[in-house]
VOGUGU-895879 format. One record per atom (N, C-alpha, C): residue number from 1; residue in one letter; chain; atom name; x, y, z. Coordinates in Angstrom, 1 decimal, always signed. Layout:
! VOGUGU-895879
nr NUM rest A kette A atom CA east X north Y up Z
...
//
This chain:
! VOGUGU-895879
nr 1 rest X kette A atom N east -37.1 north -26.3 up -55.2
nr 1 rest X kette A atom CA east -35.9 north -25.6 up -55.7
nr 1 rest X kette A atom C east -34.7 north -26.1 up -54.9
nr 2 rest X kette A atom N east -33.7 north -26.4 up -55.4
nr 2 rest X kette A atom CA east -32.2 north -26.5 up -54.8
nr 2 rest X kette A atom C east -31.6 north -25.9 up -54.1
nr 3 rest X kette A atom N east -30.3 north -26.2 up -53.5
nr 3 rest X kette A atom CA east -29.9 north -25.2 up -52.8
nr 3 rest X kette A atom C east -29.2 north -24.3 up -53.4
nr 4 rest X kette A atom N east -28.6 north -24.8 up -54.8
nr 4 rest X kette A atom CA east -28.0 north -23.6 up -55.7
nr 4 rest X kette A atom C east -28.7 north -22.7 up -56.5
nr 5 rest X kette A atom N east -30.0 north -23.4 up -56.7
nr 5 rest X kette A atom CA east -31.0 north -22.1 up -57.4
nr 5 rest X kette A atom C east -30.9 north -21.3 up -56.7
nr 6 rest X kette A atom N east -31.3 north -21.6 up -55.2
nr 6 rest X kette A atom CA east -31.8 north -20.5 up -54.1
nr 6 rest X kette A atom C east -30.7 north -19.7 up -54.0
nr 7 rest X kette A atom N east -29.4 north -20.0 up -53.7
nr 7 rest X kette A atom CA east -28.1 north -19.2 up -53.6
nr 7 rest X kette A atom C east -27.8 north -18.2 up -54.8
nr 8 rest X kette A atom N east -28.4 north -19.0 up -56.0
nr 8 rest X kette A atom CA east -28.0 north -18.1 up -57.4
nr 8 rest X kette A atom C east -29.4 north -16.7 up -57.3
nr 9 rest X kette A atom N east -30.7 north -17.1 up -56.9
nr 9 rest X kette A atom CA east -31.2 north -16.3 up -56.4
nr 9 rest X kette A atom C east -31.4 north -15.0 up -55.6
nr 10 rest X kette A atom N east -30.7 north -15.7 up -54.7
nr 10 rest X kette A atom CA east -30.3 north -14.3 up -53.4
nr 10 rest X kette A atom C east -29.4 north -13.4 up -54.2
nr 11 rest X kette A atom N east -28.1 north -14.2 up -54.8
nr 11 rest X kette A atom CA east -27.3 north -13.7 up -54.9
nr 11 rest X kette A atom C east -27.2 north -12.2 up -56.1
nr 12 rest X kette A atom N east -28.4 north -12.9 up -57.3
nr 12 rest X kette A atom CA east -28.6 north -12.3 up -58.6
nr 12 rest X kette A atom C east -29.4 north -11.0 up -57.6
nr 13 rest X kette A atom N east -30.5 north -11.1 up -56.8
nr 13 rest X kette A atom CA east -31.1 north -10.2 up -56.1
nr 13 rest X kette A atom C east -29.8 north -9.0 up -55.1
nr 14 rest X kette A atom N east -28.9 north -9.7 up -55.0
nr 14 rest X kette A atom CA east -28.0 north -8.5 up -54.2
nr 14 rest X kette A atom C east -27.5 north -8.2 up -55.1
nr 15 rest X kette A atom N east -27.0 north -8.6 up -56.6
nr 15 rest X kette A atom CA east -26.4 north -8.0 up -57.4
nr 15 rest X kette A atom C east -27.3 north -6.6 up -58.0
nr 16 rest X kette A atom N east -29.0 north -6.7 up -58.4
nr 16 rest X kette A atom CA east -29.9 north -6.3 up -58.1
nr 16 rest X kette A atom C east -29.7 north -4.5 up -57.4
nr 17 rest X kette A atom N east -29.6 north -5.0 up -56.1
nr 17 rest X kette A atom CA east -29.6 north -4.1 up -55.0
nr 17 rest X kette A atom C east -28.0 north -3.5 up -55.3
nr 18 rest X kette A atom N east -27.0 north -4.1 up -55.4
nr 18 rest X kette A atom CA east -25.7 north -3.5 up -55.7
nr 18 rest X kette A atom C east -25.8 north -2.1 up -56.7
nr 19 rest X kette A atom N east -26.3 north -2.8 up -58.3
nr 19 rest X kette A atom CA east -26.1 north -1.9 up -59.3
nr 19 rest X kette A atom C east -27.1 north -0.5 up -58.2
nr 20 rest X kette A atom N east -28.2 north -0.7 up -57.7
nr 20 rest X kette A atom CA east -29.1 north +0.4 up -57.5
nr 20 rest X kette A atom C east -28.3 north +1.2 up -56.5
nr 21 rest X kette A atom N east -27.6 north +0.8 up -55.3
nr 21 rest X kette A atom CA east -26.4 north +1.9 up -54.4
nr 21 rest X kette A atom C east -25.5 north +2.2 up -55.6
nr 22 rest X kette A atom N east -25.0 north +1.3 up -56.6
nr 22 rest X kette A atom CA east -23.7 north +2.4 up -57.4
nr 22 rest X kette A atom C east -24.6 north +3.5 up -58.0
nr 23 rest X kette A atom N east -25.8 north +3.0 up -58.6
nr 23 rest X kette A atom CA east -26.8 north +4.4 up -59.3
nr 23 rest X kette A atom C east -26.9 north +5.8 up -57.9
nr 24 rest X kette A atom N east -27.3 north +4.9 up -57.0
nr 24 rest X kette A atom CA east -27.5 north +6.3 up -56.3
nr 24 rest X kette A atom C east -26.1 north +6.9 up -55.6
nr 25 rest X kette A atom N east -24.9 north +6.4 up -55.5
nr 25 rest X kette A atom CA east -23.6 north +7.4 up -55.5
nr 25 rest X kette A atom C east -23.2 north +8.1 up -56.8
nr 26 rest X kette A atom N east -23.6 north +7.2 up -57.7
nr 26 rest X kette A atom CA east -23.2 north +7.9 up -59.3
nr 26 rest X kette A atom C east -24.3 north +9.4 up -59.1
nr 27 rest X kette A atom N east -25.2 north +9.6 up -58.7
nr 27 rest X kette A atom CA east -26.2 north +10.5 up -58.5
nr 27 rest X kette A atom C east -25.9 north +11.4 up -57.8
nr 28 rest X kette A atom N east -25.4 north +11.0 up -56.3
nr 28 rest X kette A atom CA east -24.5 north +11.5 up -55.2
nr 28 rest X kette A atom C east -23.5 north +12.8 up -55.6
nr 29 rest X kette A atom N east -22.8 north +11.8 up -56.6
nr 29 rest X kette A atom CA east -21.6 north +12.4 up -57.5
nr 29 rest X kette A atom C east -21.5 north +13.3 up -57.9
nr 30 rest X kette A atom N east -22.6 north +13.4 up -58.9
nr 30 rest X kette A atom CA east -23.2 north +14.0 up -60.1
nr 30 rest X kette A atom C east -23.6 north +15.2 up -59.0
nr 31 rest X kette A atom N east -24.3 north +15.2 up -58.1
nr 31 rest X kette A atom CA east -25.0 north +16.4 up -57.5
nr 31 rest X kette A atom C east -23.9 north +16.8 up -56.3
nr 32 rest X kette A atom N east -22.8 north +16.7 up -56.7
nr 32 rest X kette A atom CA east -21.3 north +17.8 up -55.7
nr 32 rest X kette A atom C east -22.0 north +17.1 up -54.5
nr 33 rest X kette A atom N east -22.6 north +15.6 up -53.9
nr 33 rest X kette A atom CA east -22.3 north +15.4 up -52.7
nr 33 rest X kette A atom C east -23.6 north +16.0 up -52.3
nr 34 rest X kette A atom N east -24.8 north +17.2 up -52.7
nr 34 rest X kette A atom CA east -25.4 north +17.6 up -52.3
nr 34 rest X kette A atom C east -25.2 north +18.7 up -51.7
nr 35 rest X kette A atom N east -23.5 north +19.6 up -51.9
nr 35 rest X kette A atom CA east -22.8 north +20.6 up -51.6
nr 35 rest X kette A atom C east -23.3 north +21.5 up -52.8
nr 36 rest X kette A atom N east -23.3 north +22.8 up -52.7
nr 36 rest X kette A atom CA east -23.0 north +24.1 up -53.4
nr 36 rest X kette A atom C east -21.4 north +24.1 up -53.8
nr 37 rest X kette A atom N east -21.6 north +24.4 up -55.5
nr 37 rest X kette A atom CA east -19.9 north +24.0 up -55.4
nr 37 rest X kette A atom C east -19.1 north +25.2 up -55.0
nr 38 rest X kette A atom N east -20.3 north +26.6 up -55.0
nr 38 rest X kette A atom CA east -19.7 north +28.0 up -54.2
nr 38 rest X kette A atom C east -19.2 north +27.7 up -52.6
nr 39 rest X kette A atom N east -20.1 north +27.5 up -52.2
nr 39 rest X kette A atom CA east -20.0 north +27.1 up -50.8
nr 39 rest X kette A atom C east -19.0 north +26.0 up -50.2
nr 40 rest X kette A atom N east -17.9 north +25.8 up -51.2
nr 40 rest X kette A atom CA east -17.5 north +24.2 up -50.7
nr 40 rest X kette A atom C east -16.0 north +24.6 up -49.6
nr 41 rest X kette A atom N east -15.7 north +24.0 up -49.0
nr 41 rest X kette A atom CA east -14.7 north +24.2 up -48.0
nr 41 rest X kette A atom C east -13.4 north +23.4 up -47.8
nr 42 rest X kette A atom N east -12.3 north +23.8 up -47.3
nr 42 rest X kette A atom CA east -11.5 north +22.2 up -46.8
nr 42 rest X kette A atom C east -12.5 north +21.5 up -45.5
nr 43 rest X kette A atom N east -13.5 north +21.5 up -45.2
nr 43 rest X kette A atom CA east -14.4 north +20.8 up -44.5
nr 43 rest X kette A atom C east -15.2 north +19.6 up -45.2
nr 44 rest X kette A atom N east -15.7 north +20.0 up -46.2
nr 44 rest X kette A atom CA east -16.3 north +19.4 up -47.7
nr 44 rest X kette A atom C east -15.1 north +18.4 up -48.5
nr 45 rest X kette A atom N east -14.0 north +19.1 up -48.5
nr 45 rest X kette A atom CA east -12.8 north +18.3 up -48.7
nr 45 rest X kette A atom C east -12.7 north +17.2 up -48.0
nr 46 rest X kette A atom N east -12.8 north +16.9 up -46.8
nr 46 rest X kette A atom CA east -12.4 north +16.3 up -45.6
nr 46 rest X kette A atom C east -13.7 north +15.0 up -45.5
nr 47 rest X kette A atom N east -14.4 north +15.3 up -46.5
nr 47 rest X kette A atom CA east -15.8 north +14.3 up -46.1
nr 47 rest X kette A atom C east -16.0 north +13.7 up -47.4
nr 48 rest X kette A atom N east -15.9 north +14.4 up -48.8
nr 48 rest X kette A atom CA east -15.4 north +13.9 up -49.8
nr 48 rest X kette A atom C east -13.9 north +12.6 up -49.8
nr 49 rest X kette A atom N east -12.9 north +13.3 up -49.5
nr 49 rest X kette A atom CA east -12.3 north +12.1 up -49.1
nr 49 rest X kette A atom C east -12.4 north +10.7 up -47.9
nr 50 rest X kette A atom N east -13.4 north +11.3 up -47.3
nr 50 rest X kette A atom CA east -13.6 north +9.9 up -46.3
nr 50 rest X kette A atom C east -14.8 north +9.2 up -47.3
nr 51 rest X kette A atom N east -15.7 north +9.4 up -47.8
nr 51 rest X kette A atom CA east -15.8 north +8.3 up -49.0
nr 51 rest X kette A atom C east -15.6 north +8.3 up -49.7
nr 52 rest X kette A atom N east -14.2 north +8.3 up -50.4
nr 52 rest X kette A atom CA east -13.8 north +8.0 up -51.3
nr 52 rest X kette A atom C east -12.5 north +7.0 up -50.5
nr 53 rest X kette A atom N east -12.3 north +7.1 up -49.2
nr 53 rest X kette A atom CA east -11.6 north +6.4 up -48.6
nr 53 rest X kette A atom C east -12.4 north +4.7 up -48.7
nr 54 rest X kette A atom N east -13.7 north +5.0 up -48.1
nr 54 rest X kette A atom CA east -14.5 north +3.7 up -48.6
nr 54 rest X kette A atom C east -14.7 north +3.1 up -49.8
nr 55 rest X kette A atom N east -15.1 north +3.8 up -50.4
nr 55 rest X kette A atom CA east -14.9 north +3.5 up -52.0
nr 55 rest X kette A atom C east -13.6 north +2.5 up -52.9
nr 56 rest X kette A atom N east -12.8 north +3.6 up -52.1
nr 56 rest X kette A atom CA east -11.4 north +2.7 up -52.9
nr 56 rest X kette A atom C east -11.0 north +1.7 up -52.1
nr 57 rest X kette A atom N east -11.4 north +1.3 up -50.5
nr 57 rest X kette A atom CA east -11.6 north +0.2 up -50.1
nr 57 rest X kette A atom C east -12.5 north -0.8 up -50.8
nr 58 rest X kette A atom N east -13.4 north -0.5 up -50.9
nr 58 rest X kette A atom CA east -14.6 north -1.9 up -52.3
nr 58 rest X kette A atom C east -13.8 north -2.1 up -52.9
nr 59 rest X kette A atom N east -13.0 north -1.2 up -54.0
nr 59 rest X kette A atom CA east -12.8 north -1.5 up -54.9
nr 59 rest X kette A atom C east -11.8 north -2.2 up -54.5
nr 60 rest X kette A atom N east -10.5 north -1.9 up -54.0
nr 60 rest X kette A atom CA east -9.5 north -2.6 up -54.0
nr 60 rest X kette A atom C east -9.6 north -4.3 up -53.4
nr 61 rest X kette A atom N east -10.6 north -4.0 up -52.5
nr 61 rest X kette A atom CA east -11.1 north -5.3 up -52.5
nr 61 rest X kette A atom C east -11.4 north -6.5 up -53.7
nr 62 rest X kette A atom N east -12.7 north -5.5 up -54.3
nr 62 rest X kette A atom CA east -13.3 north -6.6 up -55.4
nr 62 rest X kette A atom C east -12.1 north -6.5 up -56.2
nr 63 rest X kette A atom N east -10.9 north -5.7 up -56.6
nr 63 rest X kette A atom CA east -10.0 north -6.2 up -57.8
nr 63 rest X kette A atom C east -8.5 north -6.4 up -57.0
nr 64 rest X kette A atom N east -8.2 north -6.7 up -56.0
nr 64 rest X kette A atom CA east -7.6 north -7.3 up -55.1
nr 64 rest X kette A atom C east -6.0 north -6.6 up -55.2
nr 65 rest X kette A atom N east -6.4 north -5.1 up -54.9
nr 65 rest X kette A atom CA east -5.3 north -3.9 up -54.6
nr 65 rest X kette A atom C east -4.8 north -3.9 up -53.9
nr 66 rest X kette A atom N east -4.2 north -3.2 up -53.5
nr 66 rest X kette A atom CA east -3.7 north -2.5 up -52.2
nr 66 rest X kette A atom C east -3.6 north -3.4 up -51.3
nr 67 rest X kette A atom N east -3.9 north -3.5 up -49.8
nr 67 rest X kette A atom CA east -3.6 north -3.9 up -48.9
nr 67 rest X kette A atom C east -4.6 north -5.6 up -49.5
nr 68 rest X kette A atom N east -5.0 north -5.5 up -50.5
nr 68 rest X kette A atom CA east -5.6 north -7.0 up -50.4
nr 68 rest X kette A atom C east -5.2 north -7.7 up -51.8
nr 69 rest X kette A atom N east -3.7 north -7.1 up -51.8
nr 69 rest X kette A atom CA east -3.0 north -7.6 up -53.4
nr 69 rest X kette A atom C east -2.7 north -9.4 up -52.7
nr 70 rest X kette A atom N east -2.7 north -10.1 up -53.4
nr 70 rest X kette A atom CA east -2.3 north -11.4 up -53.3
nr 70 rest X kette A atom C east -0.8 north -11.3 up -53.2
//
């Protein structure tokens, strides 16, 4: 095998592994974070926004936003 099969390989396999972390935060999501939505707090607030702080880092990345606009 070549060295681009192999590379197209890894790479199709992290793509792979990619879709299955967005399934499990889509899941994340779906279940309030694993919070009670009775129980939720400006504490809950504060941790919800720190990933979504990450989040909108990926993204702005992979579509080249914010601090990584061209």
């Amino acid at each position: 095998m070549e060295k681009h099969e192999k590379a197209l390989d890894r790479f199709m396999e992290q793509i792979s592994e990619f879709r299955e972390r967005l399934a499990e935060l889509q899941e994340f999501a779906d279940e309030h974070m694993g919070y009670n939505p009775d129980d939720i707090n400006w504490g809950h607030v504060g941790t919800a926004g720190w990933y979504l702080e990450r989040i909108t880092e990926l993204t702005d990345c992979a579509y080249k936003r914010g601090e990584y606009a061209e």
